[in-house]
C-alpha positions as CSV (number, residue, x, y, z in Angstrom):
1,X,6.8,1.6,-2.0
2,X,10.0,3.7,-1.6
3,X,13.3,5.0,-3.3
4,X,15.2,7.0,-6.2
5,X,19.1,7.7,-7.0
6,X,21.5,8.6,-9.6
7,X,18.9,7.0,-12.3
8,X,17.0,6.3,-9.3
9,X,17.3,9.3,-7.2
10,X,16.8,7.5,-3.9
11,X,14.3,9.5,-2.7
12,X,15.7,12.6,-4.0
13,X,17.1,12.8,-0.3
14,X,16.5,8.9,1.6
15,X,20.6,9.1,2.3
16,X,19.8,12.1,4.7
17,X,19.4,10.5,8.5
18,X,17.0,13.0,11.1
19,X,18.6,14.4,13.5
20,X,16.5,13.7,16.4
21,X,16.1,16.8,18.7
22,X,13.4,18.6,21.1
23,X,10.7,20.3,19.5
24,X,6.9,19.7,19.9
25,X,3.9,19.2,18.0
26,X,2.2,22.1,18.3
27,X,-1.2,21.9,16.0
28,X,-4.0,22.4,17.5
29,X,-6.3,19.5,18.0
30,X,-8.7,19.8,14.9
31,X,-12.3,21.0,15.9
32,X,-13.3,19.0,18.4
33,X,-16.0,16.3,17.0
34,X,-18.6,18.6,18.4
35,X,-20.6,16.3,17.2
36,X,-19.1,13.1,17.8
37,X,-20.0,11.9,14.5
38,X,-19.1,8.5,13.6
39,X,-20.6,5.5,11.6
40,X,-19.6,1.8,11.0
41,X,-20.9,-0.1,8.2
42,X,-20.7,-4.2,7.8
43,X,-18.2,-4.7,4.7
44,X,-20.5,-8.1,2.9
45,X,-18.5,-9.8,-0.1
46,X,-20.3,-8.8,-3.2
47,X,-22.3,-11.5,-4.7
48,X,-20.3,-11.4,-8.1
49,X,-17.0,-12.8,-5.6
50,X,-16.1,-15.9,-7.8
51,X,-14.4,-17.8,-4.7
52,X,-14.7,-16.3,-0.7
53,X,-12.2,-15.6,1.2
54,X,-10.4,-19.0,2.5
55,X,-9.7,-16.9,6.3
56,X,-13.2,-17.7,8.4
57,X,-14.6,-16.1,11.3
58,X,-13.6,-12.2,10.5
59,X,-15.7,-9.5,10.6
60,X,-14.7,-6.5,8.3
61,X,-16.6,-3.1,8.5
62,X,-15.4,0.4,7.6
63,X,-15.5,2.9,9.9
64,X,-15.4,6.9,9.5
65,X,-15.1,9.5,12.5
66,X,-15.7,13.1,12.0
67,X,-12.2,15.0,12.7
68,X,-12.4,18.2,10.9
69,X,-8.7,19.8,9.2
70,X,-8.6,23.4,11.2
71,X,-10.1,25.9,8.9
72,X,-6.5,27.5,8.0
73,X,-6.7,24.2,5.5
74,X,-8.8,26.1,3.2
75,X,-12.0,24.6,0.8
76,X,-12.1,21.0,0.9
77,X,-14.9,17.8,0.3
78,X,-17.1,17.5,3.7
79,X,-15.7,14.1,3.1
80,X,-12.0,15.0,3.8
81,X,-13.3,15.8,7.2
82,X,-13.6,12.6,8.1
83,X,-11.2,9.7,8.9
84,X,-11.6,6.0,7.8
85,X,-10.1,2.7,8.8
86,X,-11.1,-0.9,7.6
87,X,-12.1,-2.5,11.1
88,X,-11.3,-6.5,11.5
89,X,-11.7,-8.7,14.4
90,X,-13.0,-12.6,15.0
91,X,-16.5,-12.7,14.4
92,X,-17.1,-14.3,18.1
93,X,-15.1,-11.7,19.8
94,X,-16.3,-8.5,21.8
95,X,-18.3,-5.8,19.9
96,X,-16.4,-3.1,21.4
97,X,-12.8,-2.6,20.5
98,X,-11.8,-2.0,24.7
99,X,-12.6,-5.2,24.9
100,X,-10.7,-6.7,22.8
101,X,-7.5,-8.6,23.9
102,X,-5.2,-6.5,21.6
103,X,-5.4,-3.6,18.7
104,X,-2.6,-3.4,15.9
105,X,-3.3,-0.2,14.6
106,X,-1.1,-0.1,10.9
107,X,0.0,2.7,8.7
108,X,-0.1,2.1,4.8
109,X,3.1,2.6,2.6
110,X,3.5,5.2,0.0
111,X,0.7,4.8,-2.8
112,X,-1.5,2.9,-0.3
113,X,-4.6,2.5,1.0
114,X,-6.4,0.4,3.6
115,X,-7.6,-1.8,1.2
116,X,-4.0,-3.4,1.0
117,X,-3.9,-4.8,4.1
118,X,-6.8,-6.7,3.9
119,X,-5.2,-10.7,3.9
120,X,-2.8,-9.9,6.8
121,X,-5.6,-8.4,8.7
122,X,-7.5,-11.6,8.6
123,X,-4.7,-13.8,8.5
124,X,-3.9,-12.1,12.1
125,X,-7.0,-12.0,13.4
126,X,-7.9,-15.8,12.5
127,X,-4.1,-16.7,13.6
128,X,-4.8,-15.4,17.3
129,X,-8.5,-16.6,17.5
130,X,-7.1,-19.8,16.8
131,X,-5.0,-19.8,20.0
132,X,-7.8,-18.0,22.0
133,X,-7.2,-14.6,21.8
134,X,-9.7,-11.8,20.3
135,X,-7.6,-9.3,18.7
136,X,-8.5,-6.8,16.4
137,X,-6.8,-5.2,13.0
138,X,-7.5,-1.2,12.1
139,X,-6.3,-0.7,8.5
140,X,-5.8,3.3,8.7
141,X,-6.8,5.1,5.3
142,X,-4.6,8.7,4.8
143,X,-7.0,11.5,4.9
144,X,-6.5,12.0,1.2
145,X,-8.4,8.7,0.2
146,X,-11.0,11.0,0.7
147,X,-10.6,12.5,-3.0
148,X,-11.6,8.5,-4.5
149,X,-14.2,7.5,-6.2
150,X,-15.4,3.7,-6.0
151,X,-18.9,3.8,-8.3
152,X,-17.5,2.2,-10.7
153,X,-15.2,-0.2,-9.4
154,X,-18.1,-1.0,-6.3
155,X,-20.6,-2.0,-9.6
156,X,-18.2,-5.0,-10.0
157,X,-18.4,-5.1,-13.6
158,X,-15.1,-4.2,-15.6
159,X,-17.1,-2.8,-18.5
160,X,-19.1,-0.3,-16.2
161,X,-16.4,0.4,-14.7
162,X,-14.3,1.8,-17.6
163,X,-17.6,3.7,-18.8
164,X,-17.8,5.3,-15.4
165,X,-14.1,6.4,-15.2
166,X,-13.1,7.2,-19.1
167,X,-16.4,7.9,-21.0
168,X,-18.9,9.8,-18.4
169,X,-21.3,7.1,-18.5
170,X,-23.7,7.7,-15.3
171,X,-23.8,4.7,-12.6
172,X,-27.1,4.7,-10.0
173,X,-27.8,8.2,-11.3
174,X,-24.0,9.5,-10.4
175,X,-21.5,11.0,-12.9
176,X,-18.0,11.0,-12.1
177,X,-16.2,14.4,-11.3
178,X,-13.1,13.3,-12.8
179,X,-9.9,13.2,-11.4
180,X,-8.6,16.0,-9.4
181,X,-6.4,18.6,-10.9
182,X,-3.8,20.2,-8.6
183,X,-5.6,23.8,-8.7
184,X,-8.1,21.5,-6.4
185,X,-5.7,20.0,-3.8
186,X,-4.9,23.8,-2.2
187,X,-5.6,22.1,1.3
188,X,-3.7,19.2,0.6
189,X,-0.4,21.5,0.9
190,X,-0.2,21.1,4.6
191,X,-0.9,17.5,4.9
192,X,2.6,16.7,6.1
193,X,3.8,14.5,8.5
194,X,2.7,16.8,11.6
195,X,-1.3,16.2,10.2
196,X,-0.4,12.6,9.8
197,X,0.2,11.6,12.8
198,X,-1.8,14.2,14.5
199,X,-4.3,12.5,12.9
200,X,-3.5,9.2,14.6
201,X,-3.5,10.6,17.6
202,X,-6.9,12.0,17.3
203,X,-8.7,9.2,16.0
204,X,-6.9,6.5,18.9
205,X,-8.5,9.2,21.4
206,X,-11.9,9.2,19.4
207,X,-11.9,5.3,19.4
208,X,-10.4,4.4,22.9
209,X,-10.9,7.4,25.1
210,X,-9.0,5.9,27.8
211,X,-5.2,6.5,27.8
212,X,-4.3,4.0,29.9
213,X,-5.8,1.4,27.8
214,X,-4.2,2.8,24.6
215,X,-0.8,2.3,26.5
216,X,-2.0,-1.1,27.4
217,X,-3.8,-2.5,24.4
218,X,-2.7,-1.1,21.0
219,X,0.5,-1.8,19.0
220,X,1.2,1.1,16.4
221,X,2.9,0.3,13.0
222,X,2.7,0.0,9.5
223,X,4.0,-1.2,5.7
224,X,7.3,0.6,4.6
225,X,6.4,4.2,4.4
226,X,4.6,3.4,7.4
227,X,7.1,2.3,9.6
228,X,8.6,6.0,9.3
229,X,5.0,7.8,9.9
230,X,4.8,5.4,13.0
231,X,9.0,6.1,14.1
232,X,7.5,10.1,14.1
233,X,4.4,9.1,15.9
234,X,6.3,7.3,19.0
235,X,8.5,10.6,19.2
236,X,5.9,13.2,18.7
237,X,4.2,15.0,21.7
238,X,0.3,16.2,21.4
239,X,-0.4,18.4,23.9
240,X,2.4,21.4,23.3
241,X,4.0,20.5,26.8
242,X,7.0,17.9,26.4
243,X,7.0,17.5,30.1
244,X,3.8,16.0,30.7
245,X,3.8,12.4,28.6
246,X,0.4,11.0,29.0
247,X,-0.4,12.4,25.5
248,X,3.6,11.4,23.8
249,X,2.8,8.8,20.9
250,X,4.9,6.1,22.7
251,X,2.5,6.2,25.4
252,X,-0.4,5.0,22.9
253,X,1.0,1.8,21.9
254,X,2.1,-1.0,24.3
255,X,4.4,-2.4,21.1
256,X,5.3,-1.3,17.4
257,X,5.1,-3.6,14.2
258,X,7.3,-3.0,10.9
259,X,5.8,-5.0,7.6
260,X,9.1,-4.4,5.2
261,X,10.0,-1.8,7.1
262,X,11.7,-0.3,10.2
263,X,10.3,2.1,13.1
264,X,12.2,4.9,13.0
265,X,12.3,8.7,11.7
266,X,14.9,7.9,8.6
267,X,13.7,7.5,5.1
268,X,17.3,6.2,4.2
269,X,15.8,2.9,5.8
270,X,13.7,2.5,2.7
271,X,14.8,1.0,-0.7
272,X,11.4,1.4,-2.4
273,X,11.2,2.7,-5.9
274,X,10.3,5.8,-7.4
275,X,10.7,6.5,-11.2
276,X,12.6,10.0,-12.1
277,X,9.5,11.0,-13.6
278,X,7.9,11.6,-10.1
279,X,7.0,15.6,-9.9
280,X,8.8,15.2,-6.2
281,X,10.3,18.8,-6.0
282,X,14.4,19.0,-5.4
283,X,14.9,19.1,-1.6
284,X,17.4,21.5,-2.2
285,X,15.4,24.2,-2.2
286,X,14.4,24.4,1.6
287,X,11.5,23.4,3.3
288,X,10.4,27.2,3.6
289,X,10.7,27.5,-0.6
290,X,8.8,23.9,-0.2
291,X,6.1,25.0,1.6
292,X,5.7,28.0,-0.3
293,X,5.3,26.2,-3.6
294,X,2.8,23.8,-2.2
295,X,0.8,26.6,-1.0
296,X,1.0,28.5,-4.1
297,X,0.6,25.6,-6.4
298,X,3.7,25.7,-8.4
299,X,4.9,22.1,-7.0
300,X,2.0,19.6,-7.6
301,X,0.6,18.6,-4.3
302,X,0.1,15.0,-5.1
303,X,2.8,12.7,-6.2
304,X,2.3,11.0,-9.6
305,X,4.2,10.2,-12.6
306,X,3.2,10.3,-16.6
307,X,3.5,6.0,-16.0
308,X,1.6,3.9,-14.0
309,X,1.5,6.5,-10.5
310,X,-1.1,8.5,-11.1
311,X,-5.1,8.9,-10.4
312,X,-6.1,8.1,-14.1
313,X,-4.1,4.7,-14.2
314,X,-3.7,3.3,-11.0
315,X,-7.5,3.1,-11.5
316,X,-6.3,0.6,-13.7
317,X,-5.0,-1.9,-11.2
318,X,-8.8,-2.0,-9.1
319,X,-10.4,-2.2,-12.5
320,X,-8.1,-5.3,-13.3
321,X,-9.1,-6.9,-9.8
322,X,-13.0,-6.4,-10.9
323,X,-12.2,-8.8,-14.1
324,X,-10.3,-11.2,-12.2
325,X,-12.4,-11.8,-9.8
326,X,-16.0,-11.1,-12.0
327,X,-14.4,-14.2,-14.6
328,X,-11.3,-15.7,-13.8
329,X,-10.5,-17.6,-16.7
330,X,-12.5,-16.1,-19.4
331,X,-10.6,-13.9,-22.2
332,X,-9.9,-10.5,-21.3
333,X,-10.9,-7.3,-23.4
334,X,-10.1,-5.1,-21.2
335,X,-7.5,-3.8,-23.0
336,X,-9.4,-3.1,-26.1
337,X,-11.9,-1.8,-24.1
338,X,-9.8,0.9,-22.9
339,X,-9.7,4.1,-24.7
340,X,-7.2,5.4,-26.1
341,X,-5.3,8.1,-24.6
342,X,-1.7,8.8,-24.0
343,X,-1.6,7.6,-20.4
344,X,-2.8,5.0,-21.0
345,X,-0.7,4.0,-23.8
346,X,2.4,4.8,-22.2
347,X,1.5,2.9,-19.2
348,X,1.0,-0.2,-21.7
349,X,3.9,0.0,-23.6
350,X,6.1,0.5,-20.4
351,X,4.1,-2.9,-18.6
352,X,3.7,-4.9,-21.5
353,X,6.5,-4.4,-24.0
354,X,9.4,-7.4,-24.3
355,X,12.2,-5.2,-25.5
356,X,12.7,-1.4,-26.4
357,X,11.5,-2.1,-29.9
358,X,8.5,-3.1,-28.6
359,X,8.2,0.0,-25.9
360,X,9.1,2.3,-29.1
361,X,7.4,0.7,-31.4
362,X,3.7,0.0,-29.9
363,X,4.5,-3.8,-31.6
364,X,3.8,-6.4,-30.2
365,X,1.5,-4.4,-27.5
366,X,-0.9,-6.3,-25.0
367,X,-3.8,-5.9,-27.5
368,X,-2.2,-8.5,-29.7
369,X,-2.1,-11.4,-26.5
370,X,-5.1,-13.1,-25.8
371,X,-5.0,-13.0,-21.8
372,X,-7.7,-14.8,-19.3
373,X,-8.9,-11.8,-16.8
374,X,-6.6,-13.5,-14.4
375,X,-3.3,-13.3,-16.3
376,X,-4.2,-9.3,-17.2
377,X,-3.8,-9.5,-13.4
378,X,-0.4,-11.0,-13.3
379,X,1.0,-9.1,-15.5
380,X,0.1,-6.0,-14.0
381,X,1.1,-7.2,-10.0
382,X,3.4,-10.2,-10.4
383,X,6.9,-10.2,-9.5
384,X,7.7,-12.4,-12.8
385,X,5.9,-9.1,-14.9
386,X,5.8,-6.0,-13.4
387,X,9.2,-4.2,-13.5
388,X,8.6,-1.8,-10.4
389,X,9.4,-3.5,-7.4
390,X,7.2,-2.0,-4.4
391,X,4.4,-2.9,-6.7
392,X,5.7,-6.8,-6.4
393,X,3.6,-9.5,-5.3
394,X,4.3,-13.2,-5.7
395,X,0.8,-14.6,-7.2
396,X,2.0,-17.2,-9.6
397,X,3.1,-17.4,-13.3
398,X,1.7,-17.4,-17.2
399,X,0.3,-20.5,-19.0
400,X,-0.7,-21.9,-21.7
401,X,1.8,-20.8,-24.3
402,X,5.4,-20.1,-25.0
403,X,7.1,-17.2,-23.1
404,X,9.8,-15.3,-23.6
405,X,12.3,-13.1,-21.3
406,X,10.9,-9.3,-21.1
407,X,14.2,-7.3,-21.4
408,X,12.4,-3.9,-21.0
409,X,13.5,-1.8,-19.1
410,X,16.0,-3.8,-17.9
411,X,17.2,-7.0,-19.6
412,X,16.9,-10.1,-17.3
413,X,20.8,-11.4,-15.6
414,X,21.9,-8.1,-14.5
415,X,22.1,-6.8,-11.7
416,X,21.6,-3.1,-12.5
417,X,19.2,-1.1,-10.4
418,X,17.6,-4.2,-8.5
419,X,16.1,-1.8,-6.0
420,X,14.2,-0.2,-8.6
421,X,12.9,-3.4,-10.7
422,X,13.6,-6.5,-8.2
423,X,15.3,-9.3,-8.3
424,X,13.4,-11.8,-10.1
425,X,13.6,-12.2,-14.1
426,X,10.9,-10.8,-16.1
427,X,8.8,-12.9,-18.3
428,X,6.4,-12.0,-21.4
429,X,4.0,-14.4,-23.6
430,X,5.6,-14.8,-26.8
431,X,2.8,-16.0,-29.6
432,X,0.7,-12.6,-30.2
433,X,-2.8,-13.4,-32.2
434,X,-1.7,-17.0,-30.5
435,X,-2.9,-19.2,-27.6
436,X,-5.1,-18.0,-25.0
437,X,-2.6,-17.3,-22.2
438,X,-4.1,-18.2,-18.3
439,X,-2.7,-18.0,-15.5
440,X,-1.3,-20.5,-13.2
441,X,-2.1,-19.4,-9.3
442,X,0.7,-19.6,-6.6
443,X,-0.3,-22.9,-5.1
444,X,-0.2,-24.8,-8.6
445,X,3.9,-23.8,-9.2
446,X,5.8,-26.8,-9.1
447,X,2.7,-29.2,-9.9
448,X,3.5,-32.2,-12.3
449,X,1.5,-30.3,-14.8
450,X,3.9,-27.1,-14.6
451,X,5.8,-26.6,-17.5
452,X,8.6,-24.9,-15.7
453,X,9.5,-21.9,-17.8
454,X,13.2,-20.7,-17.8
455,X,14.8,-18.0,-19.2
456,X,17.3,-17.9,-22.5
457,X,20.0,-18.5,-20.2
458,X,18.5,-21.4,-18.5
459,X,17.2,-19.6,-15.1
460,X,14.2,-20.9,-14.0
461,X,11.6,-17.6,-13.8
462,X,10.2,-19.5,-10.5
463,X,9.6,-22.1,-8.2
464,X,7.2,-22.9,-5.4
465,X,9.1,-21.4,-2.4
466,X,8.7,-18.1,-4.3
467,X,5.3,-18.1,-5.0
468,X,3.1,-16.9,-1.9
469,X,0.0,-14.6,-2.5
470,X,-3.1,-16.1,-4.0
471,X,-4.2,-13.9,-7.3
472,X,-7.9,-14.3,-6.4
473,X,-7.2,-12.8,-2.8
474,X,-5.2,-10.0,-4.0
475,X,-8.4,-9.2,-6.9
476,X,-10.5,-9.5,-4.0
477,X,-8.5,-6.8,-2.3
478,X,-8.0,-4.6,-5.2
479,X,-12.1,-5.0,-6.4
480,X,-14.1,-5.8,-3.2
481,X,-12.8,-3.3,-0.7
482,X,-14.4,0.1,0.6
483,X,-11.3,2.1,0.9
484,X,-8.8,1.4,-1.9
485,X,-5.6,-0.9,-2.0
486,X,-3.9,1.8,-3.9
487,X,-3.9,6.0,-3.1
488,X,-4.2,7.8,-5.6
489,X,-3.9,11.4,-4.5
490,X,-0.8,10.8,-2.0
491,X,0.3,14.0,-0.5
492,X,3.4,15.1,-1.8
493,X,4.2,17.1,1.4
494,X,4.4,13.8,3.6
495,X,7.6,13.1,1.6
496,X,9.3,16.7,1.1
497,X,8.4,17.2,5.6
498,X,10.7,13.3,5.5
499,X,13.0,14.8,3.0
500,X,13.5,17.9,5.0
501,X,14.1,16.1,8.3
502,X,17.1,18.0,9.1
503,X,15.3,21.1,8.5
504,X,13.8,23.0,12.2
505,X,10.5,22.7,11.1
506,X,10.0,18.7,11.1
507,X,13.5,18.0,13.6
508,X,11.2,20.2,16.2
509,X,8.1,17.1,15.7
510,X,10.7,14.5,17.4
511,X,10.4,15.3,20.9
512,X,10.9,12.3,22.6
513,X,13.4,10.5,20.5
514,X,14.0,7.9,23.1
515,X,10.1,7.0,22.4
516,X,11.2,4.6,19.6
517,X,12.5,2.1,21.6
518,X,10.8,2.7,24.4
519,X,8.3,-0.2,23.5
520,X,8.7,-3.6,22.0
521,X,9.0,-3.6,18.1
522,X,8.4,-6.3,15.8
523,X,10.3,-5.9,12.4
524,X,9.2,-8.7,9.7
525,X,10.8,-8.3,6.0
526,X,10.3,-9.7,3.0
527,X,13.0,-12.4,2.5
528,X,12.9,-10.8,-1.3
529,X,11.8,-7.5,-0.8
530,X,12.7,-4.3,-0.5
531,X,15.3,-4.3,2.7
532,X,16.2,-7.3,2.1
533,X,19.9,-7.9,3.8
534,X,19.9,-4.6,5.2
535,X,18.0,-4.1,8.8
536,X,20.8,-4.5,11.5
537,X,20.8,-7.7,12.9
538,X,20.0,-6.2,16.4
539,X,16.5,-6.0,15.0
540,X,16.1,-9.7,15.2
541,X,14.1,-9.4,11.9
542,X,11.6,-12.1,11.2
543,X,12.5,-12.8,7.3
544,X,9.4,-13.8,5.2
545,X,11.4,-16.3,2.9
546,X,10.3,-15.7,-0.9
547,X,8.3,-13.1,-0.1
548,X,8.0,-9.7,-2.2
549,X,7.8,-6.2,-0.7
550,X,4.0,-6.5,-1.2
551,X,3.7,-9.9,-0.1
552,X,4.0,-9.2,3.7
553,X,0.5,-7.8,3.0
554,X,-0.8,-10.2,0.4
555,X,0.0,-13.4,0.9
556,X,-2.1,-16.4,1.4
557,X,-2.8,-18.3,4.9
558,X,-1.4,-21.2,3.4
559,X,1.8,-21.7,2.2
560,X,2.7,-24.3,-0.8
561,X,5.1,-25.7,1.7
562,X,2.4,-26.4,4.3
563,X,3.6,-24.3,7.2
564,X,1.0,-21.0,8.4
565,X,1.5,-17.8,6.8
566,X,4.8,-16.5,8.8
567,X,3.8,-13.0,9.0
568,X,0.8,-12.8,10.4
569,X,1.8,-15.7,12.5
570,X,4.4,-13.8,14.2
571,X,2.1,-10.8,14.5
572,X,-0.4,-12.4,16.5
573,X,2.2,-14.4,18.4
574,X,3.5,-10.4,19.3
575,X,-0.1,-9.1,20.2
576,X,-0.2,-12.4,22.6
577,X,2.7,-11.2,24.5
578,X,5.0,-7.8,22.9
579,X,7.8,-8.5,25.1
């Protein structure tokens, strides 16, 4: 999830390469767990879960640690003293983590939560119990996650969920709080990349006390943003002294992982997408005049955007997984249900709308389709719909009644800004007040029943080898999880520190550069995604064929062509043997 220039503004500053010099990591390790709190709860599937999961023999559970911020962070939630992880290993396998065979430890992307990772976790984890091995899969969760609020998706009913977000309706006796203003994030001004990967750091050596088996055991990475968070985490030293290395990031991983991504300390490897209505400050103004405005408040804290990427709608998205996964096929009302509200409008019009009559106009707007629960789904996640690419996943297409190319914002055969809205041609329904439009899940595309939609000029929207991520995994992920799929308060200051990487305040948190190759790194991209035809080939890349940016996460353990699910294939052949 990662990039703007000239209309995009890549970044506001991804074309600027760190300079990797000596420095060290000098924040204090926070306070100590005096208590050495920490608790582990079983994650069970819900009872309202139309269809399990089709991945057998993983355990899930969530797990918190007490790792208090210093007190220089200010007020905070007692909640934001705490770090989580989603916890996944084969259901036969050792109870303690030490024991395990092998720990891939990953980093979410930009706008990303734990929750996300959830069918490459167990894909992995089945994958390697299948040949023997008992690995495990920690699906980190940035501090920040704290801030969310599940009552209202966890009820697992869309309607109470809407009550409990938009209209102040109670749930088990609990009102929401609402979503947090900026004049509430004041200690969310220092969670840069120096707290993000302390806080790596602090939770390995919470979990797995023993060093040595860190170095032996664990392989560090993450999903595009986190391949950069995991490039400064193998460079960074935690002690203060860069001559003693027992505490150097590379020396708590015995490999590194990339999902769509590359390990390394450079945001210009990232192609994501931001819109230019992100409240990212200008980098120009120096990471001291940065700071000072996070501090202060005068820059926003978190990153959102009037559209789609921010708290209030990205809501939205786990509300839309409740539907899809409470009634599959029945006819949405969610978006009548919906109040009205500027947001929320906007966000419609911009997702929703076939041409830029329609986005101006309000006519025809998603209220006027009749859409199974399902197909609201697609259309909000699909590659074929949605016109932001690091939210693309290949889940399948529309059915059951004409459609029609969506030429907003960006009319389908051209080849303008295809970092910013993909590659694929977008697709609408066409009959409003008209047919009940379902949707068709990735395994069905290319059945003899498949109508094979093309576009005016012919172009088939998809085919088969495209399709990859089943729609009822991905609701499962967005509806069923404990820490979310999405972040909705991400720390603005994460991006401005990888902004600023020239600047002597984040070039001094690289101090052993040569610690990013000083281990074995897999790199696996999305054959469509984000990087796609752009990693040097030195990498040897493992390309994901048909694959979407989000896919690499998402997609099912079966493919429609019969072969495993490459990715996490390839990730438990590396936690067999990194080399």
């Amino acid at each position: 999830m990662d990039t703007i220039s000239g209309r995009e503004r890549t970044w506001r500053g991804a074309a600027l390469a760190v300079l990797l010099t000596a420095g060290t990591l000098t924040a204090a390790a926070p306070g100590a767990r005096a208590d050495d709190a920490r608790t582990e709860t079983p994650v069970a599937v819900s009872s309202s879960v139309a269809a399990p999961s089709p991945v057998a023999g993983v355990r899930e559970s969530v797990v918190r640690v007490k790792v208090p911020l210093p007190e220089s962070a200010g007020p905070r939630p007692a909640a934001c003293d705490w770090l989580s992880y989603l916890r996944y290993r084969a259901a036969d396998g050792p109870d303690a983590a030490a024991d395990a065979d092998r720990i891939l430890v990953a980093q979410p992307g930009i706008l990303e939560g734990a929750g996300a990772f959830d069918s490459v976790a167990r894909n992995t984890v089945a994958a390697a119990a299948a040949q023997g091995r008992h690995i495990e899969f920690w699906a980190l969760d940035r501090r920040s996650n704290c801030l969310e609020d599940r009552t209202g998706i966890a009820s697992g009913d869309q309607h109470t969920a809407v009550d409990y977000y938009y209209r102040g309706k109670q749930v088990d006796g609990r009102t929401f709080e609402g979503f947090a203003e900026n004049g509430q994030l004041g200690w969310m001004a220092r969670l840069g990349i120096e707290q993000t990967v302390r806080d790596q750091y602090d939770l390995l050596a919470a979990e797995l006390p023993d060093q040595t088996l860190r170095g032996r055991k664990v392989l560090c990475g993450g999903h595009s943003l986190g391949g950069v968070v995991t490039g400064y985490f193998a460079a960074a030293d935690f002690d203060g002294n860069p001559a003693t290395t027992a505490d150097a990031g590379y020396n708590q991983c015995a490999g590194y992982f990339a999902l769509d991504t590359t390990v390394s300390t450079s945001l210009a490897d990232l192609s994501g997408s931001i819109p230019d209505d992100t409240n990212l400050p200008d980098i120009g103004l120096g990471h001291g005049v940065v700071q000072a405005g996070l501090d202060s408040g005068v820059l926003p804290r978190s990153l959102s955007a009037p559209v789609l990427l921010n708290p209030e709608t990205m809501t939205l998205l786990a509300i839309a997984g409740v539907g899809a996964v409470q009634a599959p096929g029945a006819e949405a009302d969610l978006p009548r249900y919906l109040p009205s509200g500027l947001n929320i409008e906007a966000t419609n019009r911009f997702l929703f709308s076939k041409d830029t009559a329609a986005f101006l106009t309000g006519s025809p707007g998603v209220k006027d389709f009749r859409l199974t629960n399902e197909a609201v789904l697609g259309a909000l996640m699909d590659d074929n719909s949605v016109p932001l690419a690091f939210l693309q996943s290949s889940v399948g297409f529309f059915d059951g009644g004409p459609i029609a190319d969506k030429d907003f914002p960006a009319a389908n055969g051209g080849q303008e800004q295809p970092a910013l809205f993909g590659t694929e041609y977008k697709a609408i329904p066409d009959r409003p007040r008209g047919p009940l439009y379902s949707w068709r899940n990735y395994d069905r595309v290319g059945d003899a029943d498949d109508p094979g939609y093309r576009s005016a000029d012919g172009t088939p929207f998809t085919e088969a080898g495209k399709e990859v991520t089943d729609i009822q995994e991905l609701a499962r992920s967005l509806a069923e999880q404990p820490l979310d799929f999405t972040e909705q308060y991400f720390p603005t200051k994460l991006v401005t520190d990888l902004q600023l990487a020239t600047s002597p305040q984040v070039k001094k948190l690289v101090v052993h550069p040569d610690g990013l190759t000083a281990n074995p790194t897999l790199t696996v991209l999305a054959g469509d995604g984000l990087l796609a035809g752009r990693v040097p080939s030195d990498l040897n890349p493992v390309v994901a064929d048909g694959y979407q940016h989000l896919d690499v996460l998402t997609a099912a353990p079966a493919q429609n062509d019969g072969r495993p699910e490459p990715v996490s294939t390839h990730l438990a052949g590396f936690a067999a043997d990194p080399r």
